[in-house]
N, C-alpha and C positions, 0 to 999 in steps of 0.2 A: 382671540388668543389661541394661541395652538398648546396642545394639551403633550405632554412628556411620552410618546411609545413607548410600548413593551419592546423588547428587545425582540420578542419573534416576530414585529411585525414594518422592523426595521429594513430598510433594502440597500444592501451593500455595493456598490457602486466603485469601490476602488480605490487606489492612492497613485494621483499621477507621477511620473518622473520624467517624463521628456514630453516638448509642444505636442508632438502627435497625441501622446497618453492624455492630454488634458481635455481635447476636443472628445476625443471618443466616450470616454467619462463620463464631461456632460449629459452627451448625447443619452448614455446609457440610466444617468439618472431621471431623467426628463421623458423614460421609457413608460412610463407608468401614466404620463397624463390621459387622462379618460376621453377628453373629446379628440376626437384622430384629425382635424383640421388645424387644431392647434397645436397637437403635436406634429404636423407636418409643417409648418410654420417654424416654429421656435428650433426644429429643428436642423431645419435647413440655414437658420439668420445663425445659430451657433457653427455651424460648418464653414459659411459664407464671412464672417463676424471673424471666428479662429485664422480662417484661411487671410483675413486682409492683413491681421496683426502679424501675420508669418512671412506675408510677401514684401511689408513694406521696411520688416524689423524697427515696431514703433518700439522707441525709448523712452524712459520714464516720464524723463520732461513732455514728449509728446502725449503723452498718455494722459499726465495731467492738465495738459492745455485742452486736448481734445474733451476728456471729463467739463471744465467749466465751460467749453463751450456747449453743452449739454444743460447745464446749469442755466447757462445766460438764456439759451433758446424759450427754456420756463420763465423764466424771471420778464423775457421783454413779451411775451407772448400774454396781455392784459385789456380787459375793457373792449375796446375797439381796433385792438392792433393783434396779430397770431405773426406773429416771425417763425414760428416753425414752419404754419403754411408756406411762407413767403421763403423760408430756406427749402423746403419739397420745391415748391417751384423752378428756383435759380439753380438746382442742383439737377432739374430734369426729371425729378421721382415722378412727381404730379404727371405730367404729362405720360411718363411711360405708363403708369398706371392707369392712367385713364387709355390708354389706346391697347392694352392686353386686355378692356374691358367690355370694349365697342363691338357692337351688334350688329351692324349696319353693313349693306352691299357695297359696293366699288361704287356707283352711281349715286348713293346719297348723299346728303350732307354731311361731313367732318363732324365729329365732336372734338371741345376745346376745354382745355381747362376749370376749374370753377372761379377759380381765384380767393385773393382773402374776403372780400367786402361785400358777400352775397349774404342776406338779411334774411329773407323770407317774411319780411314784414310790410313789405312795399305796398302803398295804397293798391286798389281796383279800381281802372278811370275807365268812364266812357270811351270808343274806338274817335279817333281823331284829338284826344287829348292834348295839349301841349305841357310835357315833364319837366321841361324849362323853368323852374318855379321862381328862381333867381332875375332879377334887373337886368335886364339883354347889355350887352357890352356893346359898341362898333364893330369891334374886333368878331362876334358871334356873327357864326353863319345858318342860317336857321338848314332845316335838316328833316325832311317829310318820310315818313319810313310807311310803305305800305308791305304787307306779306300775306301770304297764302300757307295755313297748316296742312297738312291733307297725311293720307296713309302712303304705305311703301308702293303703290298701287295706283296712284293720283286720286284715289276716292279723299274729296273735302271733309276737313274733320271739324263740327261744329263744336261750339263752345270749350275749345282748347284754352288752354290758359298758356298766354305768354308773355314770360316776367321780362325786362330790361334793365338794366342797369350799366352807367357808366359814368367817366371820369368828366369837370370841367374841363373847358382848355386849359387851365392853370396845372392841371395834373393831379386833382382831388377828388378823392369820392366825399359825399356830404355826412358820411361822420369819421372822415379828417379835418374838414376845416367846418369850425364850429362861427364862420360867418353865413355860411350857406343855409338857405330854410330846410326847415328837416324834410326830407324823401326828394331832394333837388334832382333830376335826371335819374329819378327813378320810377318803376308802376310796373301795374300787369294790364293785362286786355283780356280779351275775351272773343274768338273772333266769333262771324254771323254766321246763318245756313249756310253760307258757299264757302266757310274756310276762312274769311280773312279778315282780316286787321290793321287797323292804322292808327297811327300815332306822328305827333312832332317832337323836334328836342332842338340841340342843335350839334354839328359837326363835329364828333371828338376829336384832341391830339394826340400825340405820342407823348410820352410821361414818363419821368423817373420811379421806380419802385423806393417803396421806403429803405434809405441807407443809413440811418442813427443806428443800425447794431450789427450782431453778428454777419448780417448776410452785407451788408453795406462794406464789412473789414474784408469778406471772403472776396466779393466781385473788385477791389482796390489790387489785393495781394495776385489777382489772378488778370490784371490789365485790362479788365472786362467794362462794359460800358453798363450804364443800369436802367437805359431805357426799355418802354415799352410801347411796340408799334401800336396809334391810334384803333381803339377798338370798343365797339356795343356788344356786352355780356345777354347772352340768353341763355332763360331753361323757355322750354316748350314742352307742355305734359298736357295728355288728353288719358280718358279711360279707356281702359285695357290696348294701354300703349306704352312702350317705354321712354322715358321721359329725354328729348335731348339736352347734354349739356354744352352750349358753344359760343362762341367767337366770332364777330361778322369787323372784320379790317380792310379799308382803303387799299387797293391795290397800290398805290403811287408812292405810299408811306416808306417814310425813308429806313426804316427799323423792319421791316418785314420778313428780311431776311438774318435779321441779327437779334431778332424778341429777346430780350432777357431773361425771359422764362420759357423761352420755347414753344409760345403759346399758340404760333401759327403751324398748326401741325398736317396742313393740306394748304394747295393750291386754291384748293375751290372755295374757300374761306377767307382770300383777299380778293377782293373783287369791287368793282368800279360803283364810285360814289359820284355821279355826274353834277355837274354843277349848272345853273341855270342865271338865267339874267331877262327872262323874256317879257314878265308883267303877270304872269301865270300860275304865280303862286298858289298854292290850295288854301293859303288863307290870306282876305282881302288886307294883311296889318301888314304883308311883307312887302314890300314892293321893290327890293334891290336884289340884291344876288341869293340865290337859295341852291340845296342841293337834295337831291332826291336818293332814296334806297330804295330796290325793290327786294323782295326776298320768296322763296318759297321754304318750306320747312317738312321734310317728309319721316314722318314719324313708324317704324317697325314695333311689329305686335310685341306686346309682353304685361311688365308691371309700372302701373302708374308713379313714381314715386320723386317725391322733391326731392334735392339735396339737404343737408343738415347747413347752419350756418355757421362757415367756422369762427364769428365773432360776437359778442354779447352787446349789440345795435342799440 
């Protein structure tokens, strides 16, 4: 509860009368905030915030449509679903944010998005694991992923930890669809002294994002398509390193150039998923068509640190 000021310790702030007088006002009330990163902040989103409502001349009804869409973003954003994630996303925030944030030289690997469905609860398997937990389909292409962590430097970086996760073909992570075993095409690893790691799954697709709400009405209104190109989520975190966050996409994938969310935000981050047929599978149970990843993952010095998960798994 905030307790009644004395009058001298009141700060007079003004009385606006035209849009310019109102921006500046704020500004001036919001003078006072103690931490100066915050006030640079809220200062700038009130200047930036003023300024859109001035250029677009929003009108009431807009104003309160835009309000309950503000509403609805909390109300669908539950359990195992975040739609605000998913509106950051489709609207490109995510992605700019994350690349005004990026550490890394012109020759390393991209970072990519987090996306909604990253857990941080994901089992730790053995290296050659298969995350495939689910009854193989026909239709599954099995899918051998080998990688090498190392420094910005080529020096191999042992016992890095690197998480995976991704969608079935059908276009689900396994806490969307509640037929899937829990942690379905997901885990971490751990690679060995020289750096690396392996695991199996099998070949992801290209996927619709979720369209039951707001962001589903916005990509409808705006002609937009709501796929998203085929792709395996990784973080890769070792100590005193900073952790990457990214995206590994089939170069051939029909969406690569159209992500729905932006999320291919480098060349070097679609790249070829060879496909095989030869008898030579890394595991004796496959014996028809397979497809192989290799990957390197070059880590620049800093602070270790996971991502938060943006949903309650």
């Amino acid at each position: 509860m905030f307790e009644l000021p004395k009058k001298e310790d009141i700060f007079n702030h003004g009385i606006p009368s035209t849009p310019d007088d109102i921006t500046e006002i704020v500004i001036k009330a919001m003078g006072q905030t103690g931490n100066p990163r915050l006030r640079e902040i809220l200062t700038a989103l009130v200047k930036h915030l003023h300024a859109f409502g001035r250029e677009v001349k929003l009108n009431d009804e807009e104003f309160t449509q835009a309000l309950d869409a503000v509403t609805r973003l909390g109300h669908l954003s539950v359990g195992k679903h975040n739609e605000t994630v998913v509106m950051s996303d489709a609207l490109g925030f995510s992605t700019l944010v994350m690349i005004l944030n990026q550490n890394r030289d012109a020759d390393q690997m991209s970072p990519a998005l987090l996306g909604p469905f990253y857990t941080r609860k994901d089992p730790e398997y053995p290296n050659g694991f298969n995350i495939a937990r689910d009854t193989p389909k026909e239709s599954d292409i099995p899918l051998f992923v080998r990688g090498r962590v190392q420094d910005k430097h080529g020096k191999p970086l042992a016992n890095a930890l690197v998480e995976v996760w991704h969608a079935s073909p059908e276009g689900l992570y396994d806490n969307q669809d509640e037929t899937m075993p829990a942690n379905n095409l997901r885990g971490k690893f751990r690679t060995d002294g020289d750096g690396q790691f392996h695991f199996r799954t099998i070949r992801p697709a290209s996927y619709p994002i979720p369209t039951h709400g707001l962001v589903g009405d916005m990509l409808r209104a705006q002609g937009r398509h709501p796929f998203r190109a085929a792709h395996l989520h990784f973080t890769v975190s070792a100590d005193d390193h900073a952790t990457l966050v990214t995206q590994i996409f089939p170069q051939d994938d029909l969406f690569v150039e159209s992500d729905c969310v932006f999320g291919v935000t480098s060349a070097d981050l679609a790249i070829d998923f060879p496909m095989h047929d030869d008898g030579k599978a890394p595991d004796d149970d496959v014996t028809g068509a397979y497809c192989t990843l290799d990957l390197t993952f070059d880590l620049s010095p800093g602070e270790s640190r996971l991502p938060q998960s943006p949903i309650n798994a």
